[in-house]
N, C-alpha and C positions, 0 to 999 in steps of 0.2 A: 816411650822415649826413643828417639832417632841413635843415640850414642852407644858405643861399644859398651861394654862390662869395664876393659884397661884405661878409658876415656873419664868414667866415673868414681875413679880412685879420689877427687879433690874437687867433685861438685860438690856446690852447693848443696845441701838438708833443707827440710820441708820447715825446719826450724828455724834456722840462717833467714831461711829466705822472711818471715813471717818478721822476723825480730830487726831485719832492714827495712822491710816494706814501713815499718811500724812509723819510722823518721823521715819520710820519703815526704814532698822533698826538701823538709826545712831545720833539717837538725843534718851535721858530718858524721860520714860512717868513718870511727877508726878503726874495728875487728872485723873486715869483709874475708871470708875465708880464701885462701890464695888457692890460685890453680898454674897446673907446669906449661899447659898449652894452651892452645885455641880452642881445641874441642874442649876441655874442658870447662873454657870459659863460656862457651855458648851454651853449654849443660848448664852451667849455674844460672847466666842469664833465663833458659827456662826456666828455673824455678822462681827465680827471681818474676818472671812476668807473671807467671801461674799465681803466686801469691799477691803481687799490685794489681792484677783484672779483680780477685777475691775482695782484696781493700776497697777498691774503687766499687764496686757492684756492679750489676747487670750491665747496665746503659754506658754508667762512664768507662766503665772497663771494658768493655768490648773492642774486640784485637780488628782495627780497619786499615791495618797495611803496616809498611816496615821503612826504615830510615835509614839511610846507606851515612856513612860516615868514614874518614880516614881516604877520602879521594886525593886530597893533595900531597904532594912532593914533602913538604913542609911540616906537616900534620904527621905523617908518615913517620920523618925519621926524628922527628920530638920523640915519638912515643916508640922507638922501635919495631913498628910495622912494616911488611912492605906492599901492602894491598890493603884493601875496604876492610870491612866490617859492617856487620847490619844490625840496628835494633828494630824493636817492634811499634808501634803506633796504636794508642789506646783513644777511642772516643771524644774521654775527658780530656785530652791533651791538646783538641782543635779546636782555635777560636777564632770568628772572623773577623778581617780584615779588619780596620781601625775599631781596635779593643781596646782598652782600659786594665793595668794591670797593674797592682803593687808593687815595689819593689822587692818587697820580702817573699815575693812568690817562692822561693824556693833559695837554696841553702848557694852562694855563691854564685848569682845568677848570671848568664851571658845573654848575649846575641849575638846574631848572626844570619846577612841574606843567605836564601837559599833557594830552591828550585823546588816542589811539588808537582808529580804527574797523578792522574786519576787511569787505572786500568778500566778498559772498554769491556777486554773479554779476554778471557780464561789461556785460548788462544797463545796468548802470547808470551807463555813456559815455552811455545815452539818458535820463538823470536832468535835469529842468529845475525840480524843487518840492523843495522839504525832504519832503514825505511820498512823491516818489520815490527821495530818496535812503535813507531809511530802508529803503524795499523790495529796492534794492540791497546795504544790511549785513544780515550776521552778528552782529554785537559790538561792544559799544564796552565799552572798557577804561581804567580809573584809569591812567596812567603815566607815568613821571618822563623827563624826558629830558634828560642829562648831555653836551653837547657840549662843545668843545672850541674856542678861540678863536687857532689856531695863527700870532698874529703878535704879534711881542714889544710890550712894553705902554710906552708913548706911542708906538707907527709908526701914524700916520691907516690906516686903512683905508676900502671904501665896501662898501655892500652887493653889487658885481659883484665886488667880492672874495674876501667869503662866497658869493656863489651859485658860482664857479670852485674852491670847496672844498669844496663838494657841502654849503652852510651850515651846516658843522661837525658833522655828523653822525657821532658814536661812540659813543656807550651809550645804551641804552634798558630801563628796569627796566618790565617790564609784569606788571601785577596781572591779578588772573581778570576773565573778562568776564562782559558779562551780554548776554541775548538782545534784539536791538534788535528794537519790535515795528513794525510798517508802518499806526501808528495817528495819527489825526493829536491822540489823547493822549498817545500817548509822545513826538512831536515839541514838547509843549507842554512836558512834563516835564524835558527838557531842557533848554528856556529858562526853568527857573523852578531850575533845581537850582544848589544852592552847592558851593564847594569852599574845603578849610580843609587849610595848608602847616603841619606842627608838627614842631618835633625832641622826640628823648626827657626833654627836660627839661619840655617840655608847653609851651613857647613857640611863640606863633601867630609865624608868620613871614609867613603872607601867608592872608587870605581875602577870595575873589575870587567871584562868580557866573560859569558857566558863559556864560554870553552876550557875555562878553568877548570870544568866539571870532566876533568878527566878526557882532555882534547873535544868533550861534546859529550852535551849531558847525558844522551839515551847510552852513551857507552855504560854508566853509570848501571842504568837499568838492565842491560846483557850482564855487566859482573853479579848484579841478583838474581839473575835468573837461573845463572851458572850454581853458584851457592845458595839456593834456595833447593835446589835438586839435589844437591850433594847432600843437603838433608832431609830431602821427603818431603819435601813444602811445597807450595806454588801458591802462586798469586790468580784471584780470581775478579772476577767484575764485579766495580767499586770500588778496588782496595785503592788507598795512597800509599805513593811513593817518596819521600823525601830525598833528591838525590844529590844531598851535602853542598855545602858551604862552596859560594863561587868568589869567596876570599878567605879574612882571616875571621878567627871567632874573637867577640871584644867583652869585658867586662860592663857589668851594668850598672851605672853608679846611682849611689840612692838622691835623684834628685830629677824634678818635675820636666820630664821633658819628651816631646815624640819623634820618633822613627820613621821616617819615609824608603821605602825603597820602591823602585823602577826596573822596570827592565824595556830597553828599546829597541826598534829594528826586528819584534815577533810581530806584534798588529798594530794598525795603524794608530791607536794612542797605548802609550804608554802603562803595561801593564803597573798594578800597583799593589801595594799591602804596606800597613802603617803600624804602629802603636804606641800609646802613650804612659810611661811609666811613671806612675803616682808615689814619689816619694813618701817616707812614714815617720 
């Protein structure tokens, strides 16, 4: 473990974590043991992970990158943050591009667009420019990400909350990608590109520019690289990046209907990622 001995005063137990994981993700947690800080919370979120990779097994569990969260203004001062947060990214949690999902997939489920980069090489722990980070990716990909808000609805929560529940991290619909180039034109194109939330009845539900990610998404990916060091981590080739929400996050109501998201002005069509939520 990365954490101090005074850090680990109100992490999470091997037990806590076991008897969470257990309800994951379709039952409310009401006794999630409380922690004073951040370190502590990211202590318990390891255990927390350490036990959901066990639940899940080999394949679905296995750890292929991390999901930045808490980028916006708005997100921020909801939950009394004043910066990101990162959870982890598990296997079973990736599903492609127009997928089919229940609505009861999980205990208060949302959505929300969001941004996916794929890392090239290892490399790019030594990233300090958006046009190093670029040289660092593979791909960036359209894609939806559907977590899970696992505490019944009026209980206060705070954001060390969410981060001790790996910030809700359970499905992720990912669309094809496209090749990210290490130009400092496609770093422009980036921060100029729109994105547009529609269901099938052709209702805008949210359009948002790409730069809501924190002035520009790869800035996104420098705040993990920063905090992935400060705790002994790094990212290596393969891993996904989820680099938060480029609007607001919306409830998912139990009723039959699909998700389109876009994003325009990266390549010349229309990136995309869909999904279709099967009411029960």
């Amino acid at each position: 473990m990365f954490f101090s001995s005074s850090a680990l005063s109100e992490c999470m137990n091997v037990e806590d974590a076991e008897r969470l994981v257990s309800t994951y993700p379709h039952h409310p947690v009401i006794d999630l043991p409380k922690t004073k800080n951040l370190e502590e919370a990211y202590c318990s979120q390891q255990m927390y992970v350490e036990a959901l990779a066990k639940k899940l097994g080999s394949e679905q569990g296995k750890i292929v990158g991390y999901k930045v969260s808490f980028t916006g203004k708005a997100g921020q001062e909801k939950f009394g943050i004043p910066h990101p947060a990162y959870g982890v990214l598990m296997q079973g949690m990736i599903e492609n591009g127009q997928s089919d999902i229940k609505f009861d997939f999980g205990y208060r489920p949302m959505i929300e667009p969001d941004l996916m980069v794929r890392v090239k090489s290892e490399n790019i722990m030594q990233a300090t420019t958006l046009l190093d980070v670029a040289e660092g990716l593979e791909s960036l990909h359209a894609f939806i990400e559907m977590p899970t808000i696992q505490f019944p609805l009026g209980k206060l929560f705070t954001s060390n909350d969410l981060i001790s529940l790996n910030v809700g991290a359970t499905k992720m619909i990912l669309g094809e990608g496209v090749k990210i180039e290490a130009t400092p034109e496609f770093v422009e194109k980036l921060a100029l590109a729109q994105t547009e939330f529609v269901d099938d009845s052709g209702n805008v539900i949210q359009a948002a520019p790409l730069k809501n990610l924190m002035q520009h998404p790869f800035n996104a990916v420098l705040w993990l690289i920063s905090e992935l060091k400060r705790h002994n981590k790094a990212l290596k080739a393969g891993d996904y990046i989820s680099l938060g929400a480029v609007g607001r996050l919306f409830p998912v109501v139990n009723e039959t209907k699909t998700y389109i998201y876009r994003i325009q002005g990266v390549s010349e069509k229309p990136m995309t990622s869909s999904v279709k939520i099967i009411s029960v």
